[in-house]
C-alpha positions as CSV (number, residue, x, y, z in Angstrom):
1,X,11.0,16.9,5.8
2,X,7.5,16.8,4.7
3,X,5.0,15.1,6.8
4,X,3.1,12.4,6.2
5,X,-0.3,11.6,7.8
6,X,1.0,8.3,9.6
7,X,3.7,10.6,11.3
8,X,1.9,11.6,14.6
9,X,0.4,8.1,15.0
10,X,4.7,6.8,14.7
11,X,6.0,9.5,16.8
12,X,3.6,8.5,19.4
13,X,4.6,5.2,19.5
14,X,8.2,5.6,20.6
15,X,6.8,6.0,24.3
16,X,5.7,2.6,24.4
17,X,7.8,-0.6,25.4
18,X,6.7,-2.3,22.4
19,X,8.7,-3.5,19.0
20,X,7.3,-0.7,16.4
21,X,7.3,-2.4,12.6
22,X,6.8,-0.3,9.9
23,X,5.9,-2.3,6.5
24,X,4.7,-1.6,2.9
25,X,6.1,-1.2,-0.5
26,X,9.4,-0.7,-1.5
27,X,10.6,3.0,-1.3
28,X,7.3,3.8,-0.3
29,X,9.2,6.4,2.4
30,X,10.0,3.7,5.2
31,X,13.4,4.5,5.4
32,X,12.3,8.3,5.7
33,X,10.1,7.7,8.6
34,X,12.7,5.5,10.7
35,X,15.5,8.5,10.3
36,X,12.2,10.9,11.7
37,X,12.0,8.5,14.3
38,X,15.4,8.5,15.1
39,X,16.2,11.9,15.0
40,X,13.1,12.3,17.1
41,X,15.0,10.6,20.3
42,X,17.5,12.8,22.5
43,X,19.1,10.0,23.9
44,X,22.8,9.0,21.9
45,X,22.5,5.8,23.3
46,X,20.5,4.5,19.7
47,X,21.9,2.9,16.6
48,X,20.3,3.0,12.9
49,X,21.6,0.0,10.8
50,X,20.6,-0.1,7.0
51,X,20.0,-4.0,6.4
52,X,20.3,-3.8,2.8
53,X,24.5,-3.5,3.6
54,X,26.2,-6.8,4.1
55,X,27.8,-5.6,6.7
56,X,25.2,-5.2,9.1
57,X,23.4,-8.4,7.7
58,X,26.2,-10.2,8.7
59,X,26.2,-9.3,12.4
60,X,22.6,-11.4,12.4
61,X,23.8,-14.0,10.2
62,X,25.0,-16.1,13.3
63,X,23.4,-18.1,15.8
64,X,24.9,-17.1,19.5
65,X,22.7,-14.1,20.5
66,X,25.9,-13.1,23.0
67,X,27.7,-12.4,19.8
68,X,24.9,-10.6,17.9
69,X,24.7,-8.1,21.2
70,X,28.7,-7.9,20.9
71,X,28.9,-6.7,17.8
72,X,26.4,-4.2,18.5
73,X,28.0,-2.7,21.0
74,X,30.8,-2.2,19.1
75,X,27.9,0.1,17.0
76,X,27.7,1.3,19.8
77,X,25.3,0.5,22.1
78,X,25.2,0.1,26.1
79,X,22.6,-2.8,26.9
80,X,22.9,-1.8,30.4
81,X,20.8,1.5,29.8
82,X,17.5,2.2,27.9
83,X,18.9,1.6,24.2
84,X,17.2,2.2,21.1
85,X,17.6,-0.1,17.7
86,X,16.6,0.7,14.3
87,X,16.8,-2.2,11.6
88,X,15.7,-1.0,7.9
89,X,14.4,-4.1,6.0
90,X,14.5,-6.7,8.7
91,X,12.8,-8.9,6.1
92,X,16.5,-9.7,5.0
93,X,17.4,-11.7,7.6
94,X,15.9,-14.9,8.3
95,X,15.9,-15.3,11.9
96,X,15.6,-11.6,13.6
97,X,12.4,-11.9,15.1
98,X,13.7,-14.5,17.2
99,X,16.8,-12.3,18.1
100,X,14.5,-9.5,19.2
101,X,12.2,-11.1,21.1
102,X,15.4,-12.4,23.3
103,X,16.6,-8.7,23.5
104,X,12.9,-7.3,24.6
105,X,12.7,-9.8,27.5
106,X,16.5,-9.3,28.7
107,X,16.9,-5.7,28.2
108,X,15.7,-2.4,28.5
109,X,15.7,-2.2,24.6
110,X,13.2,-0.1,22.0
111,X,13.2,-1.7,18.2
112,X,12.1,0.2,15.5
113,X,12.3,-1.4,12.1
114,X,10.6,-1.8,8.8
115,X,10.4,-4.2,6.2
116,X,9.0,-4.5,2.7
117,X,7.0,-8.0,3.2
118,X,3.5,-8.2,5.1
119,X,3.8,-12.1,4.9
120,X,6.9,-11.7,6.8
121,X,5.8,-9.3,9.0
122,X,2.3,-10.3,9.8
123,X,3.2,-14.2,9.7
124,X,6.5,-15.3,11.3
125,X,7.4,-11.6,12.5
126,X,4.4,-11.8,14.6
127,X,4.3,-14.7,15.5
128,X,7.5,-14.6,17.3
129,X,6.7,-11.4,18.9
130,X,3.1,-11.6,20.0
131,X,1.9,-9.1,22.5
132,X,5.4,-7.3,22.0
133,X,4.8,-5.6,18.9
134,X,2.7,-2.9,16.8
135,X,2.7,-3.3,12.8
136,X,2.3,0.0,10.9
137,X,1.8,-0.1,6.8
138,X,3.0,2.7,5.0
139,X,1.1,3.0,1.4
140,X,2.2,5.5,-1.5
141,X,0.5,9.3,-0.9
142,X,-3.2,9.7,-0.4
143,X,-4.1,12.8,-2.8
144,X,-4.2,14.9,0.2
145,X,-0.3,14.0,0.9
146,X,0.4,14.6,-2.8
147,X,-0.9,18.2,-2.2
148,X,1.6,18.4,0.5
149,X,4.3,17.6,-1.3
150,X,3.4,19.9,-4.0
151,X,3.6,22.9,-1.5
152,X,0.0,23.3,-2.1
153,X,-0.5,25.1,1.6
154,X,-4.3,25.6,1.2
155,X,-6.4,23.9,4.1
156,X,-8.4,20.8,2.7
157,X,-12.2,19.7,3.9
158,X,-12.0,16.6,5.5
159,X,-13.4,13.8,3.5
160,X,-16.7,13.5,3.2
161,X,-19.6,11.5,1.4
162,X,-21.5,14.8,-0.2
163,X,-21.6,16.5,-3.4
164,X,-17.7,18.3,-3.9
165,X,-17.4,22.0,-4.4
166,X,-17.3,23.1,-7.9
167,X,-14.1,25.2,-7.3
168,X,-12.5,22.5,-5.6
169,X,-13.2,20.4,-8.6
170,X,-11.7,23.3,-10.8
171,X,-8.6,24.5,-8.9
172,X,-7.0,21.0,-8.2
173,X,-8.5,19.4,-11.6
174,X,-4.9,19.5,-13.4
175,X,-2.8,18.5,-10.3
176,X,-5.4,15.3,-9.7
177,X,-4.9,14.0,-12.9
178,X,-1.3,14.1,-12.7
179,X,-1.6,11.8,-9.5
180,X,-3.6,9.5,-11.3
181,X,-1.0,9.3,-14.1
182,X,2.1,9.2,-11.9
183,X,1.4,7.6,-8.5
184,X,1.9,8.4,-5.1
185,X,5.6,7.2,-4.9
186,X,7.3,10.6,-2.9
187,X,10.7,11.0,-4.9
188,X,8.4,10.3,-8.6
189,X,5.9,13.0,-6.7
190,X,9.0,15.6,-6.0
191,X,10.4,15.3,-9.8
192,X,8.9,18.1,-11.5
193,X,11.1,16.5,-15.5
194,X,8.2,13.8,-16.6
195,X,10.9,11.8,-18.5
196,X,12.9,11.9,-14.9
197,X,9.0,10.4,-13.3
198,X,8.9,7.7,-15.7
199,X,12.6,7.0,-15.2
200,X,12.3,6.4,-11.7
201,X,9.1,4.3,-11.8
202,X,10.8,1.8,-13.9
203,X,13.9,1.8,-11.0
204,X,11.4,1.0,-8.8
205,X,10.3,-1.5,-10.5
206,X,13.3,-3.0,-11.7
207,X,14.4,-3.0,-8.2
208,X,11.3,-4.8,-6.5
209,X,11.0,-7.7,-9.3
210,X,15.1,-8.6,-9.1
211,X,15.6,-7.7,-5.4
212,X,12.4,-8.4,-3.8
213,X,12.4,-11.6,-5.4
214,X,15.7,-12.3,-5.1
215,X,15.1,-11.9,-0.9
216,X,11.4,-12.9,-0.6
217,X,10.7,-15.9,-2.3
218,X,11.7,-18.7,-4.0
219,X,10.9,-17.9,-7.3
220,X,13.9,-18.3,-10.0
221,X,12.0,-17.0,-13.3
222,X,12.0,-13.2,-12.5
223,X,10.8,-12.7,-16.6
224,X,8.0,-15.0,-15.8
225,X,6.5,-12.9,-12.8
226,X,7.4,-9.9,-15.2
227,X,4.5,-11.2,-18.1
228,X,2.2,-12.5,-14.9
229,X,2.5,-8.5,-13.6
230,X,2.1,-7.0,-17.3
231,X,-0.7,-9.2,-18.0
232,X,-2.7,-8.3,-14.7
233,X,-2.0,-5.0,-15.8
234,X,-4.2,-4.9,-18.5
235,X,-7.1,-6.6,-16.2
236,X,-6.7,-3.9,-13.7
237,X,-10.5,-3.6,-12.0
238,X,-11.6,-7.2,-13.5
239,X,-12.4,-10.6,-11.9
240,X,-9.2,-12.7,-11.2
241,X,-9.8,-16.1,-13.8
242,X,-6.5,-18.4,-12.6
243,X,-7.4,-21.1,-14.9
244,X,-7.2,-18.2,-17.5
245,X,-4.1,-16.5,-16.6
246,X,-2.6,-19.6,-16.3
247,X,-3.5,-20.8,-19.6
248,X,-2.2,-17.3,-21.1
249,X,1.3,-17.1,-19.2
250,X,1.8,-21.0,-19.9
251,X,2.0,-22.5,-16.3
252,X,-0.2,-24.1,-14.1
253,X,-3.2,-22.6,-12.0
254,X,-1.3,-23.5,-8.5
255,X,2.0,-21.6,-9.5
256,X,0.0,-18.4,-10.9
257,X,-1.8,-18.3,-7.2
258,X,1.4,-18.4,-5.5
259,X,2.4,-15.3,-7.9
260,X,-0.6,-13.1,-6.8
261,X,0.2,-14.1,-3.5
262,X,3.3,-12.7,-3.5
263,X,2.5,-9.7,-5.2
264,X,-0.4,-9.0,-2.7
265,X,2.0,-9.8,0.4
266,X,4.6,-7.2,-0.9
267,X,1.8,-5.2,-1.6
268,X,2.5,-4.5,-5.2
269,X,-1.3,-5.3,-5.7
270,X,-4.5,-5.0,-3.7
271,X,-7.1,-8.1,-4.0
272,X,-10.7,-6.8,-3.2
273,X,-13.2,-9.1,-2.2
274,X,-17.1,-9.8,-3.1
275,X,-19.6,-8.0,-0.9
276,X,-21.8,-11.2,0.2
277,X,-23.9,-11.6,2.8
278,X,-23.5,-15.7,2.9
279,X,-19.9,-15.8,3.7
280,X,-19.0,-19.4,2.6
281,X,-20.8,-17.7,-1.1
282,X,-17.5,-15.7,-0.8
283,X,-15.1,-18.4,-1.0
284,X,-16.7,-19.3,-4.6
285,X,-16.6,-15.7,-6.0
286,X,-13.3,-14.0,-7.3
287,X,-11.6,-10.8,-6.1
288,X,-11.4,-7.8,-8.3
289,X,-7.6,-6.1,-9.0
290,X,-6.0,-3.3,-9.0
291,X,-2.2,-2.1,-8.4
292,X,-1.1,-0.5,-5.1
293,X,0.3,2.4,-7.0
294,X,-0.8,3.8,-10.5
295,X,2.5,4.9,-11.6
296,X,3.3,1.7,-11.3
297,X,0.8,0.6,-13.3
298,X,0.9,2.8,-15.8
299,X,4.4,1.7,-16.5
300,X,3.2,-1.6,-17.3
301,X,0.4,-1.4,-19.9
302,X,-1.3,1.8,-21.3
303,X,-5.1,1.2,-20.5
304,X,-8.1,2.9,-20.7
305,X,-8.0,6.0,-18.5
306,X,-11.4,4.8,-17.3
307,X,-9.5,2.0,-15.5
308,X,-6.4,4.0,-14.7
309,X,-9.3,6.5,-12.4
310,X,-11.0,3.6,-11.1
311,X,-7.2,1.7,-9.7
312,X,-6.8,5.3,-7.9
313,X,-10.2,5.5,-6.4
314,X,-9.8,1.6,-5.0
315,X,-6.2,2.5,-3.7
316,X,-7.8,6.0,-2.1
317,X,-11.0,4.5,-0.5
318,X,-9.0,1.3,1.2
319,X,-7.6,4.1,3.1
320,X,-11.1,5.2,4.4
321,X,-12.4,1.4,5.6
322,X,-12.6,-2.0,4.3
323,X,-13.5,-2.1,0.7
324,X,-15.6,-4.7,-1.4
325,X,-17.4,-4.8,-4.7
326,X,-20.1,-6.4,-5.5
327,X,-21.5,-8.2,-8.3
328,X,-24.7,-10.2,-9.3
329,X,-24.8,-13.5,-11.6
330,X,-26.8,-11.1,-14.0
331,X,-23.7,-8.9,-14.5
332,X,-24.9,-6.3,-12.7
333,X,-22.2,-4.8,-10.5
334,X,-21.4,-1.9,-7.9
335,X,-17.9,-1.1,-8.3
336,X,-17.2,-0.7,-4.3
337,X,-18.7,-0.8,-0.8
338,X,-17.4,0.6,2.0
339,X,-17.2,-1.1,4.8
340,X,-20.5,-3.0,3.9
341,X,-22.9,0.3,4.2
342,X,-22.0,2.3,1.2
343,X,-22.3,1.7,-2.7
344,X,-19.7,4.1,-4.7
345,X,-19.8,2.9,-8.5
346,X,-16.7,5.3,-10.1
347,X,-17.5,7.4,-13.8
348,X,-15.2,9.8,-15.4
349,X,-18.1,11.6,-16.4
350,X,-20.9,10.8,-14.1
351,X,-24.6,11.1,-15.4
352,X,-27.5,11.4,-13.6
353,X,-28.8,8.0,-15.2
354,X,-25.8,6.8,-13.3
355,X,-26.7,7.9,-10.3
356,X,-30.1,6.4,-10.4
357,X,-28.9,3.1,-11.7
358,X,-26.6,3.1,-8.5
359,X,-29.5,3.8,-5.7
360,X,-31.7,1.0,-7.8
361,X,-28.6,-1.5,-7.3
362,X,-28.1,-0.6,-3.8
363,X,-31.4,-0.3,-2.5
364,X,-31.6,-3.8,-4.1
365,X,-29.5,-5.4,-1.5
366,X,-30.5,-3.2,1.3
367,X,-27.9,-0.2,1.3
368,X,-29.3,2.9,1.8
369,X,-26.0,5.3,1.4
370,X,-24.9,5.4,-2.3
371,X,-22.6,7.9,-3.8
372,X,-20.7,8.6,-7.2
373,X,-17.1,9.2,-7.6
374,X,-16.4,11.5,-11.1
375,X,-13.4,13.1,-12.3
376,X,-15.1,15.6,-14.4
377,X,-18.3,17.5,-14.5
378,X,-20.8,16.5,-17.8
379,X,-21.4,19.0,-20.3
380,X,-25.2,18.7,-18.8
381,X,-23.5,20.2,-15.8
382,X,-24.6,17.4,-13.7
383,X,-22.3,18.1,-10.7
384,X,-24.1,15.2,-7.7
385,X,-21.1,13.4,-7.3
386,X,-17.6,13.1,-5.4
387,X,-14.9,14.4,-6.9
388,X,-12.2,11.8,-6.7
389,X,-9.8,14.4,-5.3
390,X,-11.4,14.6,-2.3
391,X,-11.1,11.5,-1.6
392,X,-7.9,11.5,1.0
């Protein structure tokens, strides 16, 4: 098994008394890092229950908690010892959380469990269980991951705002730009035939718009959210306009909102917010977006590769901090801040006339840290800039 960077921090956390969650996209590697967890504990006394089976959903799908315990003894567990529970995609039954709060405060019981839906588990999930739980999101592969699973065994700098090494740039060049074509998905990253990558990006897909849907929410039109999501791909790194979408699709501003909502909540997309420094300014102004995962997107809608770099860079630096853009009424624009102290505008090709338009813009609104992200060095050999590869 290869590791990911979120392992240690899980691993840890089956010594505490608390319900561990783990959420994020579908097969994003959830299931992988419950069956580490699980093979992690020495104790027999545990049971691992794959949700997405009917028959495990249907020992939840009654109301008498004696009966639920019952039947999962019959699994095989001993509630009169320390017992450990693993539920994959919890999100697929209605009323668990209620269930497993009974079980924490009557028994000497450890949940672990993951679930595709951060409404679900940051709303009602939580909720239920306050004070009794710890929510983890798993994301598709930072670069640095990628490079794992690619065998590539050579020890990376830690990330760091400064000028990249030209070598760097040079020796993983080719393997960066295949991550920005294909994604951070772990079986698409472990396919070596491209026909097999694209193949499985449209399973995945296929599988989140009819199954997610199906499960999630209450929408009945899956063909409909399939022209909202091919139309926001085409606006990947651009204002969200709902009167305009709406207008587009053919349905009404209120019902386009709840679409992006659910997208963001299953965290098919990200929603980045305006850097402002008057924060009822911010309710006015739009968010920027991008897709969680750029094979994903680039299933979708075949887009400039200027956006395609840009999607990767706002999916690698929300691992880093909080993330913003920001954007004057003039047009002018930085393309991120991180966490409200550092400008980073994104160029394939960064230019030195780039770089000083970005200090000029951040010194403008009193950020003294500015950097460029690049993919590529100019044929001027301007070379003051981050490679985006480094960015992990």
């Amino acid at each position: 098994m290869i590791n990911r960077d979120i392992y240690p921090e899980l691993e840890e956390s089956l010594e505490i008394k608390q319900v561990v969650a783990i959420t994020g996209l579908r097969r994003v590697g959830k299931t992988t890092a419950l069956n580490l967890l699980f093979d992690k504990i020495e104790s027999n006394n545990k049971v691992f229950l794959d949700l997405e089976k009917i028959e495990f959903r249907h020992i939840f799908n009654i109301d008498k908690y004696d009966e639920i315990i019952r039947s999962l003894e019959i699994e095989g567990i001993d509630f009169n010892e320390k017992a450990y529970i693993f539920l994959d995609e919890i999100q697929l039954i209605k009323n668990i959380a209620s269930f497993i709060k009974y079980v924490y405060d009557h028994y000497e019981v450890k949940f672990i469990v993951s679930g595709s839906s951060s409404f679900y588990m940051k709303g009602a999930f939580s909720e239920s269980l306050a004070g009794r739980k710890r929510i983890y999101e798993l994301w598709p592969l930072s670069f640095g991951e990628f490079l794992r699973f690619k065998n590539q065994r050579a020890k990376l700098p830690s990330f760091v705002l400064k000028k990249t090494n030209k070598n760097f740039i040079s020796k993983y060049q080719q393997l960066y730009r295949e991550y920005l074509r294909f994604g951070g998905f772990p079986e698409v990253v472990l396919e070596e035939n491209v026909k097999d990558k694209l193949s499985l990006l449209r399973d995945i897909t296929d599988s989140y718009i009819k199954f997610d849907i199906l499960f999630l929410s209450d929408f009945t039109d899956a063909d409909e959210l399939y022209k909202v999501i091919k139309l926001l791909s085409s606006r990947v790194g651009s204002k969200i306009d709902y009167s305009k979408l709406a207008s587009l699709v053919g349905i009404n501003r209120h019902k386009i909102k709840e679409y992006l909502l659910f997208l963001e909540n299953t965290y098919f997309i990200k929603l980045i917010k305006p850097f402002v420094t008057n924060k009822d300014r911010e309710i006015a102004l739009q968010s920027k977006l991008y897709f969680s995962d750029n094979g994903i997107l680039n299933t979708f809608s075949k887009i400039n590769s200027g956006a395609i770099f840009e999607n990767s860079i706002a999916n690698q630096l929300s691992l880093k901090g909080n993330l913003n853009y920001y954007a004057k009424k003039t047009g002018q624009e930085i393309d991120f801040i991180l966490d409200e102290n550092v400008a980073i505008e994104v160029k394939e090709t960064p230019t030195l006339s780039d770089l000083k338009t970005l200090k000029r813009r951040a010194k403008s609104i009193n950020i003294r840290k500015s950097f460029l992200v690049g993919l590529e060095i100019a044929g001027s050999g301007f070379d003051d800039f981050i490679f985006g590869g480094t960015i992990y």
